[in-house]
N, C-alpha and C positions, 0 to 999 in steps of 0.2 A: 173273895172274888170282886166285892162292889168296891171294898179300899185299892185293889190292884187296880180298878178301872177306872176307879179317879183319879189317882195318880199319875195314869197315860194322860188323862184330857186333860189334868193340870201342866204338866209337859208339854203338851202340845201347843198348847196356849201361851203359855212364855215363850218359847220358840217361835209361834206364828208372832208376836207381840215385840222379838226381837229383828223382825224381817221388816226390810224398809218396802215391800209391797201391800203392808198393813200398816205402815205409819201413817197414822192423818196429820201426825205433826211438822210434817214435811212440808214445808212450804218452798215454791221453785216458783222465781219472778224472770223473764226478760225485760231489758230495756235499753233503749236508746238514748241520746242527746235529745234529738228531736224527731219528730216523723217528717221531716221534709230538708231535705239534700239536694243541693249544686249538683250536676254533674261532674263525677271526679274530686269531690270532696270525702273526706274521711268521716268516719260512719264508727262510731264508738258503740261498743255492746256487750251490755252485759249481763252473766247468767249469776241470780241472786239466791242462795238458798238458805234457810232458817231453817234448823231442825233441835230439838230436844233430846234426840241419841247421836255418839260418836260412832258416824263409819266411816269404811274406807270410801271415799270418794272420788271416782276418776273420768277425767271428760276424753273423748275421742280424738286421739292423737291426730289421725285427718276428720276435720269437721266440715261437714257438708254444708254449702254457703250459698251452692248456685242459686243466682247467677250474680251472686256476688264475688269478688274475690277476698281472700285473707291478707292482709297487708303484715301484721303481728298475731301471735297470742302471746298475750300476758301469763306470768307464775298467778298459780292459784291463792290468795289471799286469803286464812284461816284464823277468825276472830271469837273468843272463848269469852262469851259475859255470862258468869254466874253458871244459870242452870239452860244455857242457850246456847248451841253454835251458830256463828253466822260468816258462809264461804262466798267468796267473789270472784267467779273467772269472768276477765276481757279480753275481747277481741276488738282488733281496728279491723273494718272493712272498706271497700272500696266499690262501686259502679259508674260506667262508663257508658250506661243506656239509657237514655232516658225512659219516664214509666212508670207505674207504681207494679212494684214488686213485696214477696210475702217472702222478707230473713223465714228459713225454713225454722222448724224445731229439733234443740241438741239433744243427742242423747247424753244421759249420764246414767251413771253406773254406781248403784248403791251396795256394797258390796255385792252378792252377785246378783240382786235385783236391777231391773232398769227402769227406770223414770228418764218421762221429757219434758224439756221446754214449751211454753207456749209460743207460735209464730207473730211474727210483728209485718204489717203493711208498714212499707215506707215508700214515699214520694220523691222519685228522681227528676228534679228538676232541670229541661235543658237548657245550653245559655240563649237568653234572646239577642239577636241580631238585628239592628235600626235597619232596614234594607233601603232605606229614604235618604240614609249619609251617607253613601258609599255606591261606590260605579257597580255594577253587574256587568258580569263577563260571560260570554260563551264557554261551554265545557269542551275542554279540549279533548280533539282524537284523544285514540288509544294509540302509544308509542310503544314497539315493541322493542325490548332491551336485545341489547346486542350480548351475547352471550363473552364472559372475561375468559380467554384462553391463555392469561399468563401463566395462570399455577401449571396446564399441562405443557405449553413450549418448555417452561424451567423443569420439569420432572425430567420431559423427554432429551435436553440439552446436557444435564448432570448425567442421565443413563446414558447416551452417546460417549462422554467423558470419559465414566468408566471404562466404559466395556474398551474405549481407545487406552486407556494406561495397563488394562487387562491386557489387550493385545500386544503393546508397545512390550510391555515386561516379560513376557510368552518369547515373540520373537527376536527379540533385541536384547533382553538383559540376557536369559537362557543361553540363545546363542555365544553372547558374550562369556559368559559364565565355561562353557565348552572350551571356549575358544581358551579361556585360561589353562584350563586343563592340559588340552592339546593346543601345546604354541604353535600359531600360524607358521612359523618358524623351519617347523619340526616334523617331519613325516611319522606315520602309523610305527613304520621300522624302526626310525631312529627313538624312538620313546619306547620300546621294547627292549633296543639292545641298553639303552641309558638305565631301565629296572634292571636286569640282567647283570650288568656291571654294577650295580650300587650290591646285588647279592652278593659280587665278589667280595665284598670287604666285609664281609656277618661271617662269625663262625659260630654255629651253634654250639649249645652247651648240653641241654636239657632236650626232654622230648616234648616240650610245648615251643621251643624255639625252633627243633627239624621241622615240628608241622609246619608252623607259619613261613620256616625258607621254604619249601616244595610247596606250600600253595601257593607262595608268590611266585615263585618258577615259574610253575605250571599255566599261573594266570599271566604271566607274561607273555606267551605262547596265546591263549583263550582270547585275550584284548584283541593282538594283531590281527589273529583269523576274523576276531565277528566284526573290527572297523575297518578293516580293508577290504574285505573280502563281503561279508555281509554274511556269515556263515554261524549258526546260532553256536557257539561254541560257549558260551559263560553256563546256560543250564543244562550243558547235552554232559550224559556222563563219560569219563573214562574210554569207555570201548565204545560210546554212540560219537564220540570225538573225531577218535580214529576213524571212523569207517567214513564219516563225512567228511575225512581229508583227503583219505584215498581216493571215494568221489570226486571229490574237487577237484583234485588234481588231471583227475582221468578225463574230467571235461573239458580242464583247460591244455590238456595235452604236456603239462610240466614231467619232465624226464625226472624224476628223482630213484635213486637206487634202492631197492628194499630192503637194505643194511638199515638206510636212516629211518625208514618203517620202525624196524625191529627195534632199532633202540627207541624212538618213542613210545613205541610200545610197552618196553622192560622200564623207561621211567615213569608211565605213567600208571603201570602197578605197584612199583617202588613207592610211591608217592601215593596210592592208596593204604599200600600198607602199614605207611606210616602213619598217616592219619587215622584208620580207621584199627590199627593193628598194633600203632605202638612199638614198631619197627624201629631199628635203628640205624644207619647208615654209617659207614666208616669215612673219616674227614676223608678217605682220597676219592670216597665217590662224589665228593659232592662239586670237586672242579670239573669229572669226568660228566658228570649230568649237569652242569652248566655250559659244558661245550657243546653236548647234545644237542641243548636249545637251542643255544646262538645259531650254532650251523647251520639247525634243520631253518632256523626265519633266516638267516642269510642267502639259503640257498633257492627259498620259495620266493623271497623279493627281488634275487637277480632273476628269474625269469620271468617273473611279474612283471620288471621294467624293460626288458627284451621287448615281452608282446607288449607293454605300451608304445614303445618307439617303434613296432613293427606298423601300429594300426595310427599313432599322431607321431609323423616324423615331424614337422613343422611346431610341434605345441609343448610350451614348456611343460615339462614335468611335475615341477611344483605346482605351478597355478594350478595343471588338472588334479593334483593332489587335494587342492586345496577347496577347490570349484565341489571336487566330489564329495568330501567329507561335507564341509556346508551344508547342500542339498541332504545330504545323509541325516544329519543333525535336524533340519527343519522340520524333519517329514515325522521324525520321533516326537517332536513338542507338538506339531498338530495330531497326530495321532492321539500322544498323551491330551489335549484338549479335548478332542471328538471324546475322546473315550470319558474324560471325567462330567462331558456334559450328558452325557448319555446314563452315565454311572447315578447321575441325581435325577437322572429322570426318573428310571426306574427305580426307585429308592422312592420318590414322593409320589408314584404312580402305586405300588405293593403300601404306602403310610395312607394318605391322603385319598386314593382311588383316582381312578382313570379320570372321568369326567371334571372333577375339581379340578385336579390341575392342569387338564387341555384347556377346559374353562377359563381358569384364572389367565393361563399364558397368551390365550387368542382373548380374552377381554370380552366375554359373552357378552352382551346387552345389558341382557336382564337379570344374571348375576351381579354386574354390577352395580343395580338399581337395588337388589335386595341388600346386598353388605354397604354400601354406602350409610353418611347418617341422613336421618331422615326427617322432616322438617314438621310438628305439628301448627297446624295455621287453620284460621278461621274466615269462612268466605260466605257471602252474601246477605239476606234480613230474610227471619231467624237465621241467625250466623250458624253455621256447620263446622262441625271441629272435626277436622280429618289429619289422618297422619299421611304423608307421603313423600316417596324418595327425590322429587324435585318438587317445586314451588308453581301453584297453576295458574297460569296466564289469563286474563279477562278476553276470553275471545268473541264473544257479543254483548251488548248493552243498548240494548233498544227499548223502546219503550211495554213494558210488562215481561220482557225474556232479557235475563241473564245468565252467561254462560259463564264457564273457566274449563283448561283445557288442559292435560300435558300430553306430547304427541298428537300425530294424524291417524284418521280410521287409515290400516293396511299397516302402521307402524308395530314393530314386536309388541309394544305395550302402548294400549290409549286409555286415558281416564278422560269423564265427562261430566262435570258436576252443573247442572240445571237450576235453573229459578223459574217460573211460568208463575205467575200473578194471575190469581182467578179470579173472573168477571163475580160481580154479586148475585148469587141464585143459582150459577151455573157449576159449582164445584161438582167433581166427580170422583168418589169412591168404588164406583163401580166396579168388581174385579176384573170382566170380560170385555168392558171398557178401556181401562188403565194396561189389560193384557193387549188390544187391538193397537193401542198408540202406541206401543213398546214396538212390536211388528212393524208400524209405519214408519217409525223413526230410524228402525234400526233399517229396512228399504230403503229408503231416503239418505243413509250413507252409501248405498252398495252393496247391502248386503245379498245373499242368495243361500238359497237350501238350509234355512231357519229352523231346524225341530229349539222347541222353547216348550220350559216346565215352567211351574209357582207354586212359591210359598209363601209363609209368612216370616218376616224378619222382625227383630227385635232390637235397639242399640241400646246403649247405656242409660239415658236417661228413662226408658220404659215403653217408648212412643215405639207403633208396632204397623210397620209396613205392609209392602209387597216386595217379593223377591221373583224375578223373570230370570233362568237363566238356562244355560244350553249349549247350542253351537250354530257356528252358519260359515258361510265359504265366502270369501271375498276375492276377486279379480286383480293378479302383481300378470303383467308382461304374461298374457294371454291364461297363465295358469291361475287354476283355484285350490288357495290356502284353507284349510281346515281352520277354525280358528274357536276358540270358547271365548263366552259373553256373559255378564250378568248386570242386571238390570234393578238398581233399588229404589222402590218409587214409595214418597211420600204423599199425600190428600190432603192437604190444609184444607179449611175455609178457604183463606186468605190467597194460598200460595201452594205450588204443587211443586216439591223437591225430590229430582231424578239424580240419581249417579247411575253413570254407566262402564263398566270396565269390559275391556275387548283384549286378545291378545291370542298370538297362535298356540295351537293343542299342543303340538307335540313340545311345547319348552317345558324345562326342567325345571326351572324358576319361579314361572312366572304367577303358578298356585300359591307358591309363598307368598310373595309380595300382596294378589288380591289378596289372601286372606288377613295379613297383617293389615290393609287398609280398611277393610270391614271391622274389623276387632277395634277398631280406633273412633268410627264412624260414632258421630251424635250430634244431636242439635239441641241448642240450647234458647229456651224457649221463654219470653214474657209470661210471667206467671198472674 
């Protein structure tokens, strides 16, 4: 039992002996060129390590620098003397502040141990300026840019385009396109009896050649009714044919004899039976059912042109032939448009949902602020690294208040990022304080009927706020908008940093976008 139980703690002992959180032979140096740097001068540094066992060794692919930046990292550089390894990763850095600042400590990764570096102060030097050889000038107003409306005149000039060769091709080639079909030339009639007579000269053989003569019959007869007439004859079947010619007839008062009924009748069961029965027809029926047809549209088109001449004696015939079909023709491509625009609606309204694509097509505001790209930018001392969908304007600069803006309070969406410079002795951390001047300020744009909570907030860097937020009603053209607000106030010593976001409740949006600008929020701070 005692030899089993030396053996564990001898085990355990090489194992803890093989772990780099028990190596004292671990030696980890930083260093630099020098501790004192230009401003905007590059900043060499390097992590040195000596050790006496082989591991895996790996530095952090993103290395924490702030508030420096990474210019390069160098390959890791691995040197084998003897009974010694000795590893060298570089980095080039960069700062733009002046100040003395503490290069944080790396971590490294001893296989699955971690070790860190030690921190280095370094000295950012700013440039001196002789202010004794050179003029001093007043600081110029604030010049508010004019907003570039090129890119959207060109979007909306090329959609204009479009949508005009869209239309042009719709109505003018379409039409065109008809007009080949049926030569302006040529009446409904006369292109019926020209099919009709082209069947004279087919004699079938087989019974896939009778179906295709007696559908083309048949359709010969079907054309003229639905484009002269306007009578849905291409999808009505057989016997729904007939009845809606009998109709027709009876309305327009045409005298036709019930013989020529009867035979349309008997060909146009003929002619299902053939197609759907495999019937066969003897060649002499097939002149006697082309006479059929001809007849029955010879006989319907001279009374057709009777009652035109009875009701336009003065008016050519063809023109109104021609006047009519036209019109006939337009109404079908605008239809077919209406219809296929409608057809994608509903289509990306059942994919997409209702609101996205009303959204997208009327151009919400604040939809479009949240899909846009969005610009991360650094504004005021200690600089603020904020994300957001436009770029914020310096809308005061006076002495101890600086502002930046995007929109007006009452706009769908307002941001408000603050600077207030604290008197010395007078800083205020107070919560019921810092909660009272959130009230006055937000008063002080307009606001009314305020319920307002708090929290504590937290952004990237660690530093840990206040958070004011809630709702209040603001005054458009007599009415009050409901609207949500939040308030994130900083306590410096030095300096007291507010952002404020405002925008009305009921948007659909507009929760996204604050919260994407909070998730982003940090200030990065003199260490």
């Amino acid at each position: 039992m005692k030899k089993l139980f030396f053996i564990l703690v001898f085990n355990c002992a090489v194992l803890f002996g093989q772990s780099a959180s028990f190596d004292n032979n671990i030696e980890i140096n930083a260093e630099v060129d020098s501790t004192s740097f230009k401003i905007g001068e590059k900043i060499d540094y390097y992590i040195k390590i000596s050790l006496d066992n082989n591991y895996n060794i790996k530095f952090s692919e993103k290395p924490n620098f702030l508030p420096f930046e990474v210019l390069e990292s160098f390959k890791t550089d691995t040197l084998n003397e003897s009974d010694k390894f000795s590893i060298v990763k570089k980095y080039s850095l960069i700062n733009f502040e002046p100040g003395e600042f503490w290069i944080p400590p790396q971590r490294i990764l001893f296989n699955n141990s971690i070790k860190y570096s030690d921190s280095l102060l370094v000295v950012i030097n700013d440039v001196e300026v002789d202010t004794i050889k050179q003029n001093l000038y007043n600081i110029k107003p604030i010049i508010p840019v004019k907003r570039n409306y090129t890119n959207v005149v060109t979007f909306i000039s090329v959609l204009l385009f479009i949508l005009f060769i869209i239309w042009y091709y719709m109505i003018y080639r379409l039409k065109g396109n008809r007009e080949n079909i049926f030569n302006e030339n040529e009446s409904y009639y006369e292109i019926a009896i020209k099919k009709i007579n082209q069947l004279k000269t087919i004699t079938p053989k087989n019974q896939n050649e009778f179906k295709e003569f007696y559908t083309n019959l048949v359709d010969s007869l079907r054309e003229y009714l639905e484009f002269q007439f306007q009578i849905p004859a291409l999808e009505s079947t057989s016997s729904e044919l007939l009845i809606r010619i009998k109709v027709f007839t009876n309305n327009k008062k045409y005298e036709i004899a019930n013989k020529n009924f009867k035979d349309i009748e008997k060909l146009f069961s003929k002619s299902d039976l053939i197609k759907f029965a495999k019937s066969l027809p003897s060649k002499n029926e097939l002149s006697i059912d082309i006479e059929t047809i001809s007849s029955f549209i010879e006989k319907v088109n001279d009374l057709y042109i009777k009652e035109l001449e009875l009701e336009i004696e003065s008016q050519d015939l063809t023109g109104y032939n021609k006047e009519e079909k036209n019109t006939f023709q337009l109404k079908k491509v605008a239809y077919l448009f209406i219809g296929s625009i409608l057809s994608i609606l509903l289509f990306s309204f059942l994919i997409f949902g209702y609101y996205p694509v009303r959204d997208t097509l009327l151009l919400h505001p604040t939809r479009k602020l949240y899909k846009k790209n969005w610009y991360s930018s650094q504004y005021g001392s200690p600089p603020v690294e904020i994300q957001t969908p436009e770029i914020l304007f310096r809308s005061e600069d006076t002495l101890g208040i600086t502002k930046f803006n995007f929109g007006d309070f009452g706009n769908p969406f307002f941001i408000e990022l603050k600077f207030n410079d604290v008197i010395k002795g007078k800083q205020v951390s107070n919560l019921n304080i810092l909660l009272n001047n959130s009230l006055e300020k937000l008063q002080g744009l307009g606001a009314k009927n305020i319920l307002m909570n708090d929290e504590t907030f937290t952004i990237k860097s660690g530093d840990t706020g206040y958070k004011f937020f809630g709702s209040l009603d603001f005054s458009e053209n007599n009415n009050l908008i409901r609207s949500s607000f939040t308030s994130i106030v900083f306590p410096y010593d030095q300096v007291t940093i507010s952002l404020t976001i405002i925008y009305v409740k009921e948007d659909r949006y507009s929760d996204k976008v604050e919260e994407r600008i909070l998730e982003s929020l940090n200030i990065i701070k003199e260490l």
